[in-house]
C-alpha positions in Angstrom: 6.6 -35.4 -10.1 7.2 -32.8 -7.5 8.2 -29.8 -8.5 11.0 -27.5 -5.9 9.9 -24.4 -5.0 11.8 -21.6 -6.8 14.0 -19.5 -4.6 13.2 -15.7 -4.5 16.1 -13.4 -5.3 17.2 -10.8 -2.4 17.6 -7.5 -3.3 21.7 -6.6 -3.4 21.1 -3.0 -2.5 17.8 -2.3 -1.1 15.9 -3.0 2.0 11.9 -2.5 2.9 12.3 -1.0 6.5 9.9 0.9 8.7 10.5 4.4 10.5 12.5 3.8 13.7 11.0 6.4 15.5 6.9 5.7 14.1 4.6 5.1 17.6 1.4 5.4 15.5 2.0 2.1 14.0 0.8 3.6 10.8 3.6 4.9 9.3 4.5 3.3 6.0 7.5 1.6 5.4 10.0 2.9 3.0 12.6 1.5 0.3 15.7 2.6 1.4 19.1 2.2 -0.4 22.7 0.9 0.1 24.9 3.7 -1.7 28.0 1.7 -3.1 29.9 -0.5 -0.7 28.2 0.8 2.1 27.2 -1.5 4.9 23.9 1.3 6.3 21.3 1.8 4.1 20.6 5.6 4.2 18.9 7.0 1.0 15.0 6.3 1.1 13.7 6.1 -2.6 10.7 4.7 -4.2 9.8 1.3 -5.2 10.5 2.1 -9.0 13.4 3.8 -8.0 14.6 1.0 -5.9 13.5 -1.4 -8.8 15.8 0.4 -11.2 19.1 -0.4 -9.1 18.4 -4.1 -8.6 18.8 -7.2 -10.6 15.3 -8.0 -12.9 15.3 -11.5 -10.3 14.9 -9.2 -7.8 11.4 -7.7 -8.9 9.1 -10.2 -8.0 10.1 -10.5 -4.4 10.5 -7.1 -4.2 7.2 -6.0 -5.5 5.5 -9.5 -3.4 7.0 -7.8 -0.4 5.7 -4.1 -1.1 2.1 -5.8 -1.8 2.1 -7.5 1.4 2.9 -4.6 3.1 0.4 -2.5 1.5 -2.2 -5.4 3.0 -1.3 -5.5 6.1 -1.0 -1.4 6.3 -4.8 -1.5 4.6 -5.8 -3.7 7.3 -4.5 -1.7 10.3 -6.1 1.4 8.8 -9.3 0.2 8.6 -8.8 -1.5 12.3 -7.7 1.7 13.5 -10.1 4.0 12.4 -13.3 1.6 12.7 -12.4 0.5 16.5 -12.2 4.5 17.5 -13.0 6.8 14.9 -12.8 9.7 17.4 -8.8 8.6 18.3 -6.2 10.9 17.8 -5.5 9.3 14.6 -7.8 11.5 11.9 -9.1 9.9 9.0 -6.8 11.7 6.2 -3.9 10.9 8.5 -4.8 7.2 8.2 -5.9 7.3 4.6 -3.2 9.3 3.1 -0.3 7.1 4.1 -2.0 4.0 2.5 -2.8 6.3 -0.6 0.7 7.1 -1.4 2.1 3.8 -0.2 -0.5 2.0 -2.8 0.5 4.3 -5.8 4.0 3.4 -5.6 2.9 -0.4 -6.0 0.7 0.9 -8.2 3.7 2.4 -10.4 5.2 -0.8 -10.6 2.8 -3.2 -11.7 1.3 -0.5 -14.5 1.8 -1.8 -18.3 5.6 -0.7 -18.9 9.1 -1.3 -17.9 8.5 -3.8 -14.6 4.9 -5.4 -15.5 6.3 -7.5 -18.4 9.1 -9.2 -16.3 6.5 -9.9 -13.5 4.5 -13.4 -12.8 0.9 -13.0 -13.9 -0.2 -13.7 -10.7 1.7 -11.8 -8.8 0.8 -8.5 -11.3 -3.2 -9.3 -10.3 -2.6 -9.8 -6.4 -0.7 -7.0 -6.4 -3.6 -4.7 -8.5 -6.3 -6.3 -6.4 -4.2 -5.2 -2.8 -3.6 -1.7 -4.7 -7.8 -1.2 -5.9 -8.8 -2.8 -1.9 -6.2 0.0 -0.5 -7.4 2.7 -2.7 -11.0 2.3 -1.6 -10.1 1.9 2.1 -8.5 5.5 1.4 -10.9 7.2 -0.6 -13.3 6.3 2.5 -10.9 7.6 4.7 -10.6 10.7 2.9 -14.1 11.4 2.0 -16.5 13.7 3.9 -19.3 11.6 4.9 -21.0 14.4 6.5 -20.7 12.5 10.0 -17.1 12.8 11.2 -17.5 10.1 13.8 -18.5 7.6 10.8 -15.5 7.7 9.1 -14.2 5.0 7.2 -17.5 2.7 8.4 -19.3 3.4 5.2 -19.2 1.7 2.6 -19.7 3.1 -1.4 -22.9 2.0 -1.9 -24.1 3.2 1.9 -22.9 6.6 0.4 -24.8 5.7 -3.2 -27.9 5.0 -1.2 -27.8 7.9 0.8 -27.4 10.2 -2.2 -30.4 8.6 -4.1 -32.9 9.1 -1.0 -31.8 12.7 -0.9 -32.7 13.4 -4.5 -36.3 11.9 -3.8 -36.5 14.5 -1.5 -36.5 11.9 1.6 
């Protein structure tokens, strides 16, 4: 028996779209809303926001779409600031984005009003993409004490480095 794939549901009034005028390449997209019969989608708003205003159909491939966003942002930011950690692009400019991008997924898939309407699945790929972004920021944010290192280290370099310190190496 084969079973047909189940369509995803559109969002009626909301589109994902990225800055027009971003040159970074690390700008985050943003929800952005339809206000009534409009055919221009002109108010940006969060994802909650945006998942307020839509059909509960609507969710999953709105939250699927946010989460693979928030990959493919993660990726670029660790690209960008391993391949030329002395760029122009500083390491809070490159973690912050992904921060705040990540805790708006991170508001949807939380135990409450959207989680319980959500596929399993989909709730753990999306907190796994959220906890992998988070950590990619926080090493991005963090003063490592070598500003041309940043974002190379990982937690437990950090860790290790801390313990041989307290020896007194």
């Amino acid at each position: 028996m084969t079973i047909a794939p189940e369509a995803i549901a559109q969002p009626a009034r909301h589109v994902l779209a990225l800055p027009e005028d971003c040159e970074c390449g690390m700008c985050t997209p943003t929800w952005i809303r339809r206000r009534g019969k409009q055919k221009r989608y002109s108010e940006p708003v969060s994802l909650a926001d945006a998942l307020d205003r839509e059909d509960r159909a609507a969710w999953p491939g709105m939250v699927a779409w946010h989460a693979a966003c928030l990959i493919a942002l993660t990726s670029a930011a660790a690209s960008a600031v391993t391949a030329d950690p002395g760029d122009d692009l500083g390491a809070p400019e490159v973690g912050l984005p992904v921060l705040m991008f990540a805790g708006e997924l991170a508001a949807a898939v939380q135990p409450g009003q959207y989680r319980d309407h959500l596929p399993a699945s989909l709730v753990t790929a999306s907190e796994q993409a959220v906890t992998t972004a988070t950590v990619t920021a926080a090493g991005c944010l963090a003063d490592w004490s070598t500003p041309s290192r940043h974002c190379q280290r990982s937690p437990a370099d950090n860790s290790t480095r801390e313990r041989s310190a307290s020896r007194g190496h």
